[in-house]
PyMOL CGO cylinders between C-alpha atoms (Angstrom):
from pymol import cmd
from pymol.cgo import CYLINDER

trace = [
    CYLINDER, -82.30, -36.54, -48.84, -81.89, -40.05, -50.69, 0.3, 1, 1, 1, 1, 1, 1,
    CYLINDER, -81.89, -40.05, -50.69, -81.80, -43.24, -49.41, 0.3, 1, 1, 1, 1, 1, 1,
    CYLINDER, -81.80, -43.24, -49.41, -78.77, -44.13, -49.92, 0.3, 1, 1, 1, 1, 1, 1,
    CYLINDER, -78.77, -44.13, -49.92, -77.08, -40.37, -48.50, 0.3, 1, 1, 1, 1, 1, 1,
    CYLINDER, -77.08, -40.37, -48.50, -79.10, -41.51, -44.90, 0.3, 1, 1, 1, 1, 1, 1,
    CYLINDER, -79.10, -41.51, -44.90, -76.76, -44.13, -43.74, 0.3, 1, 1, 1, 1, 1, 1,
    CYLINDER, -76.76, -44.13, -43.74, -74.40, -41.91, -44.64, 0.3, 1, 1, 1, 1, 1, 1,
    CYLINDER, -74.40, -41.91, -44.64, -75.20, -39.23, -42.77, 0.3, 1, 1, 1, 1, 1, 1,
    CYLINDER, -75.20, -39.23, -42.77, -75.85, -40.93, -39.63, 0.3, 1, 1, 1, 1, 1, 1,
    CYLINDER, -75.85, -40.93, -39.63, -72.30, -42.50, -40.02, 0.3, 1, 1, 1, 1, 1, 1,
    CYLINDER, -72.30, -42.50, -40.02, -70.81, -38.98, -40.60, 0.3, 1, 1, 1, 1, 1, 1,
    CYLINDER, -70.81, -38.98, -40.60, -72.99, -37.56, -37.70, 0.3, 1, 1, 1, 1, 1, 1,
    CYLINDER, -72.99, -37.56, -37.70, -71.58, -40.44, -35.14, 0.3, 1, 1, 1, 1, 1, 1,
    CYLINDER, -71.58, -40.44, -35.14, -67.86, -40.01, -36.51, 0.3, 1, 1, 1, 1, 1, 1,
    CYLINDER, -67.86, -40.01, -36.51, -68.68, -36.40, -35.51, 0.3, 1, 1, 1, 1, 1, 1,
    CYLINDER, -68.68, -36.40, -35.51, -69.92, -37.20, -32.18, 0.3, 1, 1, 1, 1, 1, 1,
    CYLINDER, -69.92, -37.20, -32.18, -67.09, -39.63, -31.24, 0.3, 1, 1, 1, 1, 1, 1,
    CYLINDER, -67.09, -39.63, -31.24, -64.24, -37.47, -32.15, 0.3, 1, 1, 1, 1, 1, 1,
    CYLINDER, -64.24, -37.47, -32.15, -65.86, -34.41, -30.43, 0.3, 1, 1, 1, 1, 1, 1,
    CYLINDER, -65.86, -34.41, -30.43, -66.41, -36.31, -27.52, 0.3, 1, 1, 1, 1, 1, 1,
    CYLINDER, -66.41, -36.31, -27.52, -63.21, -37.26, -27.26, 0.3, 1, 1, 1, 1, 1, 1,
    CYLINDER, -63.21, -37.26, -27.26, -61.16, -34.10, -28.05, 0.3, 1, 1, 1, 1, 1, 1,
    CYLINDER, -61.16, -34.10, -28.05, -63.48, -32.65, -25.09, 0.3, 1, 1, 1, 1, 1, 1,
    CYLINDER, -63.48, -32.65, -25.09, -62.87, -35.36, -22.95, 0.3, 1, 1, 1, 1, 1, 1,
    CYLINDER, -62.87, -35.36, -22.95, -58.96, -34.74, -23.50, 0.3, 1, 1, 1, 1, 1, 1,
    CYLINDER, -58.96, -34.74, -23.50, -58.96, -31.30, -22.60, 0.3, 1, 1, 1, 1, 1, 1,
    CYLINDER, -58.96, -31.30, -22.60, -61.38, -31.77, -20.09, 0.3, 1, 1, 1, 1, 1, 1,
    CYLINDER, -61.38, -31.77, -20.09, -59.59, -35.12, -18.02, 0.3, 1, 1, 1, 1, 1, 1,
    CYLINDER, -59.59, -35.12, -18.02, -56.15, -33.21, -18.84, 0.3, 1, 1, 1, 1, 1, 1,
    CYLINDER, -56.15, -33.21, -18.84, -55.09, -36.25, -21.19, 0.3, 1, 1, 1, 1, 1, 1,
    CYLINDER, -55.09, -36.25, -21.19, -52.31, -34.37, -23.44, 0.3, 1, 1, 1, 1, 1, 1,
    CYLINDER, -52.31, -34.37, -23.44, -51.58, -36.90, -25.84, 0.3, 1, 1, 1, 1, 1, 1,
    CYLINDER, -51.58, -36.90, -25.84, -54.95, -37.65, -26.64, 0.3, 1, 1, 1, 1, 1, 1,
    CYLINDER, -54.95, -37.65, -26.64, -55.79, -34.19, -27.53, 0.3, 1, 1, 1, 1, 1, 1,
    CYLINDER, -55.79, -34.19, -27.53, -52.68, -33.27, -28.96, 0.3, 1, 1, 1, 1, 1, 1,
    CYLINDER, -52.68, -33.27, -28.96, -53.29, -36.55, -31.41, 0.3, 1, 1, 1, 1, 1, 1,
    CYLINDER, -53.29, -36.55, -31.41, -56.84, -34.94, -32.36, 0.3, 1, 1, 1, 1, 1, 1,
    CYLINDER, -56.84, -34.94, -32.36, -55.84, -31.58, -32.67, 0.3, 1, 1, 1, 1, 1, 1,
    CYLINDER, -55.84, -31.58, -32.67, -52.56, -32.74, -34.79, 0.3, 1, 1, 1, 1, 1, 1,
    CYLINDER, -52.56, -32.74, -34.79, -54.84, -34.49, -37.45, 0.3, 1, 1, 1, 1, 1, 1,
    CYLINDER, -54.84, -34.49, -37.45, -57.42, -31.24, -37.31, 0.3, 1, 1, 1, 1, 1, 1,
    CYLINDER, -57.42, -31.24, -37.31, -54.48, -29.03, -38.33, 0.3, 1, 1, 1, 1, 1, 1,
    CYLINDER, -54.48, -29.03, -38.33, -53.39, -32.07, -41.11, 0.3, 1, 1, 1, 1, 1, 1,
    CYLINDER, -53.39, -32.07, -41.11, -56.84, -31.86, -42.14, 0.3, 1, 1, 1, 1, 1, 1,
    CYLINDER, -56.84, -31.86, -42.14, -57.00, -28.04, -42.13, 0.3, 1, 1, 1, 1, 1, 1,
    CYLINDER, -57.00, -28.04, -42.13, -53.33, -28.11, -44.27, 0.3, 1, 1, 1, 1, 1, 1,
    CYLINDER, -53.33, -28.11, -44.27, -54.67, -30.01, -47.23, 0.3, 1, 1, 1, 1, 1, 1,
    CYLINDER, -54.67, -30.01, -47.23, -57.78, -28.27, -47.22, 0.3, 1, 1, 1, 1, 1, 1,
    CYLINDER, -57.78, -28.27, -47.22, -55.93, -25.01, -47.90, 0.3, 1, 1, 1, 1, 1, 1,
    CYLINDER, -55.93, -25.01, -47.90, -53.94, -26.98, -50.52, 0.3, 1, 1, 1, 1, 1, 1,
    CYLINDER, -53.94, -26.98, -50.52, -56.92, -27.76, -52.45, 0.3, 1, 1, 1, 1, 1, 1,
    CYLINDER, -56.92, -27.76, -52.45, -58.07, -24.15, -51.92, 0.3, 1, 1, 1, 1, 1, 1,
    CYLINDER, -58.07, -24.15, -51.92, -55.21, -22.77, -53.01, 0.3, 1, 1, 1, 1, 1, 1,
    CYLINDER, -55.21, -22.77, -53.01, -55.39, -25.19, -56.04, 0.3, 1, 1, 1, 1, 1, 1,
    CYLINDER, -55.39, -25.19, -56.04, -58.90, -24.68, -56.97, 0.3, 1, 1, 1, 1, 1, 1,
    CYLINDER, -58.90, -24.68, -56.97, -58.10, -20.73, -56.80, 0.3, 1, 1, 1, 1, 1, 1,
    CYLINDER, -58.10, -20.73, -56.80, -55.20, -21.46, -59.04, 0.3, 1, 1, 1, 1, 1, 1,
    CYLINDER, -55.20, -21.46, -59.04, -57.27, -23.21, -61.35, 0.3, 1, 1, 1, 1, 1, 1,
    CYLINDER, -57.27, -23.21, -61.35, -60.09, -20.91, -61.53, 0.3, 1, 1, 1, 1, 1, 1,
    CYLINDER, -60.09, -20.91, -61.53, -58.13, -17.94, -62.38, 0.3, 1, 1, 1, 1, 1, 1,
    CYLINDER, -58.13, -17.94, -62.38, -56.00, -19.97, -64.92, 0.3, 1, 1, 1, 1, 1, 1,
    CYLINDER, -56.00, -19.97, -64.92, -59.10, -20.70, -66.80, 0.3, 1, 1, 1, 1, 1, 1,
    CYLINDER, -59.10, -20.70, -66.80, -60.09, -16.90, -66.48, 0.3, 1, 1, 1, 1, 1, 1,
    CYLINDER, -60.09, -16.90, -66.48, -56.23, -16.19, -68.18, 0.3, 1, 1, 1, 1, 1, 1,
    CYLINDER, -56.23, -16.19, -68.18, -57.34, -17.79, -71.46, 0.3, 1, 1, 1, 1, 1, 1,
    CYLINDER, -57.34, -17.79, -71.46, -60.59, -15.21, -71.42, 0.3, 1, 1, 1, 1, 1, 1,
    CYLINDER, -60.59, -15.21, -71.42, -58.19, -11.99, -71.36, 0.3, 1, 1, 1, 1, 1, 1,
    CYLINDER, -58.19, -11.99, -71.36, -58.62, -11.70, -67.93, 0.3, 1, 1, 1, 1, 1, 1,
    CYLINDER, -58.62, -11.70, -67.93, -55.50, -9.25, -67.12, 0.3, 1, 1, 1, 1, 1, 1,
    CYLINDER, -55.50, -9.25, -67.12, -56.44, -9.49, -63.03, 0.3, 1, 1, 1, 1, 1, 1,
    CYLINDER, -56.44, -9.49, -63.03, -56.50, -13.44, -63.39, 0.3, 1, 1, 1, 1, 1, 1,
    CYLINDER, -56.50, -13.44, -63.39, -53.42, -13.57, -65.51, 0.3, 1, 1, 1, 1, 1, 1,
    CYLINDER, -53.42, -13.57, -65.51, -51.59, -11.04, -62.22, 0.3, 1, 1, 1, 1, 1, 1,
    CYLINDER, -51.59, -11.04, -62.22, -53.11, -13.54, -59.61, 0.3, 1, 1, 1, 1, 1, 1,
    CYLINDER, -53.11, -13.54, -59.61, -51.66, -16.96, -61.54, 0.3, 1, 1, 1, 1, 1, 1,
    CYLINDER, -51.66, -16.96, -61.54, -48.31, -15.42, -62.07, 0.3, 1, 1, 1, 1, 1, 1,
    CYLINDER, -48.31, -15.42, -62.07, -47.57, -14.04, -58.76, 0.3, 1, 1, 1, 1, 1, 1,
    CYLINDER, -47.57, -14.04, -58.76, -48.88, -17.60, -57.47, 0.3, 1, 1, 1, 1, 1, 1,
    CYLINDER, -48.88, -17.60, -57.47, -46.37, -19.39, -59.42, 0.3, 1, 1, 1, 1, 1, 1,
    CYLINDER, -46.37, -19.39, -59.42, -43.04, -17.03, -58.76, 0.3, 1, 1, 1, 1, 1, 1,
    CYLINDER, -43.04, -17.03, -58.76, -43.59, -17.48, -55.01, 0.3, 1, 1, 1, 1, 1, 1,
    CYLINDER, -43.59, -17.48, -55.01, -43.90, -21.09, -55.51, 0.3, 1, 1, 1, 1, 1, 1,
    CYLINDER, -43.90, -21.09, -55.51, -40.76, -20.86, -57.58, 0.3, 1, 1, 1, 1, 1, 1,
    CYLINDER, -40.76, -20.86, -57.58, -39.25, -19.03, -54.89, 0.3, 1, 1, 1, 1, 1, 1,
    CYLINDER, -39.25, -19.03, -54.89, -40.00, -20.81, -52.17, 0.3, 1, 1, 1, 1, 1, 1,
    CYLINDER, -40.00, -20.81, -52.17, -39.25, -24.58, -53.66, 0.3, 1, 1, 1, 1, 1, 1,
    CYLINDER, -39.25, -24.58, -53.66, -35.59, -22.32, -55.02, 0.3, 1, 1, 1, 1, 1, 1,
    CYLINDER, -35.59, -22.32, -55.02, -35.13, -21.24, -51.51, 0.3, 1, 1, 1, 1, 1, 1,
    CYLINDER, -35.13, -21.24, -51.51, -36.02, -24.73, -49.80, 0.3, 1, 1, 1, 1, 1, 1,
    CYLINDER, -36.02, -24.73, -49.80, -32.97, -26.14, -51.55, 0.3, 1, 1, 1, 1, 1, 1,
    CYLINDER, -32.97, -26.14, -51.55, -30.65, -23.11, -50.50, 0.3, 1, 1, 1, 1, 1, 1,
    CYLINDER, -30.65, -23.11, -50.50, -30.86, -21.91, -54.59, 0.3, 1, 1, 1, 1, 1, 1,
    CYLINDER, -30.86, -21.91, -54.59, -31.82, -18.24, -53.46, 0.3, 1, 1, 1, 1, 1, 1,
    CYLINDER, -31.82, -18.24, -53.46, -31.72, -16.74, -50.05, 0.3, 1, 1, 1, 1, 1, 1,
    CYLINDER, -31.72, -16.74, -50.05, -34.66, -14.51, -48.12, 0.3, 1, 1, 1, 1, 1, 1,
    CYLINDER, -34.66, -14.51, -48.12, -36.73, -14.57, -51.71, 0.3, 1, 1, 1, 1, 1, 1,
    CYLINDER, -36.73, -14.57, -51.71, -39.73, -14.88, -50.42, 0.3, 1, 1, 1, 1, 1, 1,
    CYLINDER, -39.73, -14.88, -50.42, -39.04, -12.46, -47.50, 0.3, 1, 1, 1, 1, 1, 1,
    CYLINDER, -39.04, -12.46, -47.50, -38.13, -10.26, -49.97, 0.3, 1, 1, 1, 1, 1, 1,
    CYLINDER, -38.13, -10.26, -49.97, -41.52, -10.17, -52.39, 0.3, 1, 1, 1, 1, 1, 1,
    CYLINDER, -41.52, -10.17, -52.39, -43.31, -9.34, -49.10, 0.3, 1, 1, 1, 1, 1, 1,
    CYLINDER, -43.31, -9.34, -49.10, -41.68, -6.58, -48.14, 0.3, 1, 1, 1, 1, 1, 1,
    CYLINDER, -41.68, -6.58, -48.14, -41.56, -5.10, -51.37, 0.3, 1, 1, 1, 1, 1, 1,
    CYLINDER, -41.56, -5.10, -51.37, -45.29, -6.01, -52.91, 0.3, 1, 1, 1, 1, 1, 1,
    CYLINDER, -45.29, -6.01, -52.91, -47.41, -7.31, -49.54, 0.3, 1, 1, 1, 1, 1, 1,
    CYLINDER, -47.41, -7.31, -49.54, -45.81, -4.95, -47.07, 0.3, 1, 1, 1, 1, 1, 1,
    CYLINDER, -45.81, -4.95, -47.07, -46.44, -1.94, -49.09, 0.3, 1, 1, 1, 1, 1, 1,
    CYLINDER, -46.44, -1.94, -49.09, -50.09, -3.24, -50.58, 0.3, 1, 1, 1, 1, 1, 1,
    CYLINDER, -50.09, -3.24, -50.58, -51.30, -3.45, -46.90, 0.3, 1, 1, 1, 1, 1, 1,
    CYLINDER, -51.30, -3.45, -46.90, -50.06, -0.24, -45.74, 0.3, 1, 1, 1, 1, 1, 1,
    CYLINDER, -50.06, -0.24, -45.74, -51.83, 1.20, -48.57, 0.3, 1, 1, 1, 1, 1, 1,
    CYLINDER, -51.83, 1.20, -48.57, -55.21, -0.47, -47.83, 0.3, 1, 1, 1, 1, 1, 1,
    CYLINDER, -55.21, -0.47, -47.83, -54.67, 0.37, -44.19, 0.3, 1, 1, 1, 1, 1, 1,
    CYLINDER, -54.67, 0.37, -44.19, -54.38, 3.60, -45.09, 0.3, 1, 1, 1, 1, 1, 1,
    CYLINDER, -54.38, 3.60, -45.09, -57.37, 4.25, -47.48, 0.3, 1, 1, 1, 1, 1, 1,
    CYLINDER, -57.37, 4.25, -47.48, -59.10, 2.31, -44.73, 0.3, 1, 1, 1, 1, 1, 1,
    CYLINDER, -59.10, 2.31, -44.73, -58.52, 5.16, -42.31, 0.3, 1, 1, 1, 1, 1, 1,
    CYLINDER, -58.52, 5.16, -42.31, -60.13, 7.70, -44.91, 0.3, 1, 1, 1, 1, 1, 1,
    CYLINDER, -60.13, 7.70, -44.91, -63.17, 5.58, -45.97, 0.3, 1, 1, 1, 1, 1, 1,
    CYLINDER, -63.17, 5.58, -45.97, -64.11, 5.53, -42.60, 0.3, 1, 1, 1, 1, 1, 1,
    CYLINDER, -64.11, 5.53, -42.60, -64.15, 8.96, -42.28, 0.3, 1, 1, 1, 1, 1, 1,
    CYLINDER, -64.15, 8.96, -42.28, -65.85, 9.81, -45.43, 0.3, 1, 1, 1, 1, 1, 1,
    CYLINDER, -65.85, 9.81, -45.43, -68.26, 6.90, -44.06, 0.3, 1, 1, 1, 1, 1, 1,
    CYLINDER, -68.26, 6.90, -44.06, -68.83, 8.99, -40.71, 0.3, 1, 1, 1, 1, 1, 1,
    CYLINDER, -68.83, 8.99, -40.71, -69.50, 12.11, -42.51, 0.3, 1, 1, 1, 1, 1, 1,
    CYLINDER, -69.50, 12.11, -42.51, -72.03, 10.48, -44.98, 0.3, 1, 1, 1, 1, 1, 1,
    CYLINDER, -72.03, 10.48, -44.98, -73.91, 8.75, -42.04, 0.3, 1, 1, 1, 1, 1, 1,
    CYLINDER, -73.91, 8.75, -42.04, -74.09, 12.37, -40.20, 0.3, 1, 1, 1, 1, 1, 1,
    CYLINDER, -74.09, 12.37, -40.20, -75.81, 13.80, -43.29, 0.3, 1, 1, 1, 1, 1, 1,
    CYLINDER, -75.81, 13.80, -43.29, -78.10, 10.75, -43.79, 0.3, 1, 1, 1, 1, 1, 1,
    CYLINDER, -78.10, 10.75, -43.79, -79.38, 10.40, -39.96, 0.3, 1, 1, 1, 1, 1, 1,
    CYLINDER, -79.38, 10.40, -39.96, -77.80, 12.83, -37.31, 0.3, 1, 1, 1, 1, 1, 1,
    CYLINDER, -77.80, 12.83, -37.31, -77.38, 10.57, -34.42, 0.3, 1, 1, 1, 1, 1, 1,
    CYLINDER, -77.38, 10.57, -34.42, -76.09, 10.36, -31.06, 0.3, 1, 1, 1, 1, 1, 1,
    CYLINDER, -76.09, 10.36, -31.06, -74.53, 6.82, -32.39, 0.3, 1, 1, 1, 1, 1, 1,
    CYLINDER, -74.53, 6.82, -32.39, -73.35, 8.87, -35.77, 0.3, 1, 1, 1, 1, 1, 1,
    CYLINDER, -73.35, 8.87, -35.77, -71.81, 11.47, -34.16, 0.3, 1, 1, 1, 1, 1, 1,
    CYLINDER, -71.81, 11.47, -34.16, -69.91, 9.59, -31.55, 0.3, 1, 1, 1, 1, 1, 1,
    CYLINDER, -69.91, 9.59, -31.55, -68.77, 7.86, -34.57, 0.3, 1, 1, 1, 1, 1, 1,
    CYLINDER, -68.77, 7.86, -34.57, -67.33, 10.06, -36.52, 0.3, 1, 1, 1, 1, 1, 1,
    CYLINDER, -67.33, 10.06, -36.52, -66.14, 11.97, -33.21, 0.3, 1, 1, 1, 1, 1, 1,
    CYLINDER, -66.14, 11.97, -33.21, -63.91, 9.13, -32.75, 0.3, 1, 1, 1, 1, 1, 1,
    CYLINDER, -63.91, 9.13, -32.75, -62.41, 8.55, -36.08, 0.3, 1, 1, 1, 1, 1, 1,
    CYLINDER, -62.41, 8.55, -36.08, -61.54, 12.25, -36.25, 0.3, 1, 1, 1, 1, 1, 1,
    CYLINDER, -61.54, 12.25, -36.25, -59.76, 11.81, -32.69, 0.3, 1, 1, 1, 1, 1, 1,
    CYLINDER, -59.76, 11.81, -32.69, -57.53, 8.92, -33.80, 0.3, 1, 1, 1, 1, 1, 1,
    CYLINDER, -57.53, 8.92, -33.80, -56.54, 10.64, -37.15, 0.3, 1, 1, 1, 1, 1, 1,
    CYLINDER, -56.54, 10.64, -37.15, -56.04, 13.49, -35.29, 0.3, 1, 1, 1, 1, 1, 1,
    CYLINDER, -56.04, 13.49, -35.29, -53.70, 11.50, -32.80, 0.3, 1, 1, 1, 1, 1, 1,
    CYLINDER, -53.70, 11.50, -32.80, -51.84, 9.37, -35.43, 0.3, 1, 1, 1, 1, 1, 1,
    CYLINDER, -51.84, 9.37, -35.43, -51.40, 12.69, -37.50, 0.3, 1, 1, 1, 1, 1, 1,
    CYLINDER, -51.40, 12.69, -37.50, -50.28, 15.13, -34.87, 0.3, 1, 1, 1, 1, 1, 1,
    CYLINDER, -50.28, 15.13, -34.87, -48.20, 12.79, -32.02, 0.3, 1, 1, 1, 1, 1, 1,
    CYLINDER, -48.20, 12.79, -32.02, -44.78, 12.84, -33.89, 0.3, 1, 1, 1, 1, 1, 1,
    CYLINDER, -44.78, 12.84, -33.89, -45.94, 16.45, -35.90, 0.3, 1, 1, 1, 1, 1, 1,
    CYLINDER, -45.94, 16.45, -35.90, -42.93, 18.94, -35.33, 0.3, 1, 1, 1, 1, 1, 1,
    CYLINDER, -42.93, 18.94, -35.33, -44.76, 21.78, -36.68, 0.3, 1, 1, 1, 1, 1, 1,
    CYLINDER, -44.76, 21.78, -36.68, -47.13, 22.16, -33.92, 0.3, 1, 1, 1, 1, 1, 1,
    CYLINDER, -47.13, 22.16, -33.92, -46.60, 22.71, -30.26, 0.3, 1, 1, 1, 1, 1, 1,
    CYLINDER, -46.60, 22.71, -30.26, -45.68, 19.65, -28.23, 0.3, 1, 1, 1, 1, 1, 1,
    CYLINDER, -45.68, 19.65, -28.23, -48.40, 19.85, -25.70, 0.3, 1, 1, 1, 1, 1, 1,
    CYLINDER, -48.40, 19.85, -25.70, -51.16, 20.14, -28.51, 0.3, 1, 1, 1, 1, 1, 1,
    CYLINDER, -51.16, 20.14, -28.51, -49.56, 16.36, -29.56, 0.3, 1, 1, 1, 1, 1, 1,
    CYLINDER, -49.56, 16.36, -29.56, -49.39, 15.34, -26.16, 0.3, 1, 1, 1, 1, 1, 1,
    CYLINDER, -49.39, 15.34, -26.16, -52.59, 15.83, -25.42, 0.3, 1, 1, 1, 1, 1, 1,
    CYLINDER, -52.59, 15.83, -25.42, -54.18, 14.23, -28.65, 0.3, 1, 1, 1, 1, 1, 1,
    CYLINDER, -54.18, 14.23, -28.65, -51.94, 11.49, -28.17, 0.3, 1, 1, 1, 1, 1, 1,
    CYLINDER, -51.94, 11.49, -28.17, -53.14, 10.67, -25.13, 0.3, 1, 1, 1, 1, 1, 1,
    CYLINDER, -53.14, 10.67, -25.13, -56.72, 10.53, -26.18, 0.3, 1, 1, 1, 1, 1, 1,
    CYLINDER, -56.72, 10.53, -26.18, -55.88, 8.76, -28.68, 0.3, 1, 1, 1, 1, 1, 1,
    CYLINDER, -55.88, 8.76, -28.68, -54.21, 6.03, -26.07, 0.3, 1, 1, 1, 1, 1, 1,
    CYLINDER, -54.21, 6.03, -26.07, -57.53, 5.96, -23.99, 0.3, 1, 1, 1, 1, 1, 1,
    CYLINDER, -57.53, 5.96, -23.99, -59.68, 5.47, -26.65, 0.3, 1, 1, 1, 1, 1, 1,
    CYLINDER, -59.68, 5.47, -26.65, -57.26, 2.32, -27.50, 0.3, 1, 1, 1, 1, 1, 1,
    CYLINDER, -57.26, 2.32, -27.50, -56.79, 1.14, -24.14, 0.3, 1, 1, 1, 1, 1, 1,
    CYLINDER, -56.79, 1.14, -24.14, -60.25, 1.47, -22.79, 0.3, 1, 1, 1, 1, 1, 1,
    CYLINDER, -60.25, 1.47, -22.79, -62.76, 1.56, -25.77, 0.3, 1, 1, 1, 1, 1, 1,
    CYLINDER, -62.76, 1.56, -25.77, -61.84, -0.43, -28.13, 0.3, 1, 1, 1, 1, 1, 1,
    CYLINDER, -61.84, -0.43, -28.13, -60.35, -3.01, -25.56, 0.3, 1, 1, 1, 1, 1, 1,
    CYLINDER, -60.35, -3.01, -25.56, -63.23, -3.28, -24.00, 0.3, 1, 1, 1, 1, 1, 1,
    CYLINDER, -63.23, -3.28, -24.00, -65.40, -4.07, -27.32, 0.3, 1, 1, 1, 1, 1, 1,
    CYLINDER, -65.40, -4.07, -27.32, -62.91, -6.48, -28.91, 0.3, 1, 1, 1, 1, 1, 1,
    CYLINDER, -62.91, -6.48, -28.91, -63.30, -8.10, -25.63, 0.3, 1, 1, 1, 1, 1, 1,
    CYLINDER, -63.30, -8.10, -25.63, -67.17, -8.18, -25.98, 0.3, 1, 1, 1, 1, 1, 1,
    CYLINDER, -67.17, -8.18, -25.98, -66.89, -9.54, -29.54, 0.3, 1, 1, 1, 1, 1, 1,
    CYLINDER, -66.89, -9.54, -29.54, -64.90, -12.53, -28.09, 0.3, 1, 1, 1, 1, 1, 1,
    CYLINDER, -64.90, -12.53, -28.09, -67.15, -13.27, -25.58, 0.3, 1, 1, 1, 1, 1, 1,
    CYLINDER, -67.15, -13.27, -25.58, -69.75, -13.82, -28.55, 0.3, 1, 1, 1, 1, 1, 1,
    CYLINDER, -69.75, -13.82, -28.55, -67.09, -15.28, -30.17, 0.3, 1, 1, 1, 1, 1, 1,
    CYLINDER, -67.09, -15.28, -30.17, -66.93, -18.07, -27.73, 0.3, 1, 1, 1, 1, 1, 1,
    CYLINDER, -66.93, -18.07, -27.73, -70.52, -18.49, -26.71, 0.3, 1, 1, 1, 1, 1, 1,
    CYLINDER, -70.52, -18.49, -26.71, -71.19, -18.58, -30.60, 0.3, 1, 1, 1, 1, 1, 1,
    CYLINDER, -71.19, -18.58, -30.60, -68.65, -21.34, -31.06, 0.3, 1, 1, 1, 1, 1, 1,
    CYLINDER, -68.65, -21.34, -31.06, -69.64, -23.29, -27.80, 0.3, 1, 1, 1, 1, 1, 1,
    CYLINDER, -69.64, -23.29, -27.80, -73.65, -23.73, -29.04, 0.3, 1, 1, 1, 1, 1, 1,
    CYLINDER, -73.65, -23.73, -29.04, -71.96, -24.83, -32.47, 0.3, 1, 1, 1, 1, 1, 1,
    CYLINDER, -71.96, -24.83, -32.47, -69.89, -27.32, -31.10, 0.3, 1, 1, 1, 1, 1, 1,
    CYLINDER, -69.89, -27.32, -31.10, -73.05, -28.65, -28.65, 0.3, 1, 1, 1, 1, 1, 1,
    CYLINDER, -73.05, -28.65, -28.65, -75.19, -28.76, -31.65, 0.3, 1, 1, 1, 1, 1, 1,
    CYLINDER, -75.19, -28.76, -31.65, -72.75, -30.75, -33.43, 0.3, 1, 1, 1, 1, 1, 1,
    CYLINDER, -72.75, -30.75, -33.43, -72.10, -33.12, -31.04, 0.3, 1, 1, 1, 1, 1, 1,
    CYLINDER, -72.10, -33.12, -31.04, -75.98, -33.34, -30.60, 0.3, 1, 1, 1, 1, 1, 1,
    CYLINDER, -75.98, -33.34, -30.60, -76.60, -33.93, -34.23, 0.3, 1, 1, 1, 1, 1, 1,
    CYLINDER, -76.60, -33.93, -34.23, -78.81, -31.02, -34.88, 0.3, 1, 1, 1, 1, 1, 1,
    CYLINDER, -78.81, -31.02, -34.88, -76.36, -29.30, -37.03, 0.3, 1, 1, 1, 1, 1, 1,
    CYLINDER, -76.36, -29.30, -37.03, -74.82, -31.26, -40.12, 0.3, 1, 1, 1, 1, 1, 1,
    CYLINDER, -74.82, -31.26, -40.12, -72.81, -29.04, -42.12, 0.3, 1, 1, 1, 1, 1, 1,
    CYLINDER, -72.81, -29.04, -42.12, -70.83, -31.73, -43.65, 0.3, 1, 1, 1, 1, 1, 1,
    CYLINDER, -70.83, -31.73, -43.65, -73.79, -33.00, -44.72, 0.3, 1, 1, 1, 1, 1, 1,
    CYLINDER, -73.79, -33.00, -44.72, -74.58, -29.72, -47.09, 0.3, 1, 1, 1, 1, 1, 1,
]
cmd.load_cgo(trace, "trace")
């Protein structure tokens, strides 16, 4: 580090400090239009940094366009007819516009990754039996083959109703108790994670902005 970037940085790691402090402070002293100030900038803040995201993704794939890139020339185009859209449908030219390119290209597109999802994981389960037979692999793929098998065969009129019952309802447990109870555990580290991020930068040991 120069010189010249110290001063600098301790300014940036003070600004830090202060507006930490005080955002805790206003959640913590129950002061709502202290924090709602704060946290109304943060999400100003946050807004123009996904403008110049989205801008600097717009540029890079323009300047990929004038290499031949087909995937590039896709990405700029769709950018700029749902910015067409929306701009035509912010002064009442169009109606539901861009409602309607999401239900007919996004909707579909995630379904279809959703999908190939389910089946990559249980090509994944099979290839990690072969590899390493496990009590961890085969509890894996157990369960992936239980929730197809649930999906698939709850609403299935061509087999007995009991059969779907009963697969649907293991299905349902494995929702409600399994994977509940680890999206809860990823949370909690979740939270701990971002509560020793936010102590270390209010501390000053950790200076991303300074990167």
């Amino acid at each position: 580090m120069s010189k010249r970037a110290i001063p600098v940085a301790i300014a940036l790691g003070l600004l830090t400090f202060l507006v930490g402090l005080l955002t805790f402070l206003g959640l913590l002293l129950n002061l709502p239009q202290l924090s709602s100030l704060l946290l109304r900038w943060a999400g100003f803040l946050a807004a123009v940094a996904l403008l110049l995201g989205i801008l600097n993704l717009f540029a890079v794939h323009v300047g990929r366009l004038f290499k031949g890139n087909i995937y590039s020339a896709v990405l700029a185009l769709s950018m700029v007819m749902v910015f067409a859209l929306a701009i035509a449908e912010r002064f009442d030219l169009v109606d539901g516009g861009v409602n309607l390119v999401f239900n007919l290209v996004q909707a579909p597109l995630e379904m279809a990754l959703a999908s190939l999802l389910a089946f990559f994981l249980l090509f994944s389960g099979f290839q990690l039996l072969r590899r390493q037979r496990t009590f961890s692999a085969v509890l894996f793929l157990l369960t992936v083959v239980l929730v197809l098998l649930g999906t698939v065969l709850a609403n299935n009129r061509f087999i007995p109703a009991g059969i779907g019952e009963l697969f649907a309802q293991i299905r349902q447990t494995i929702d409600s108790v399994f994977v509940v109870a680890g999206m809860r555990g990823i949370l909690i580290g979740v939270a701990l994670g971002t509560i020793t991020l936010s102590i270390r930068l209010l501390v000053g040991a950790e200076r991303p902005y300074n990167k």
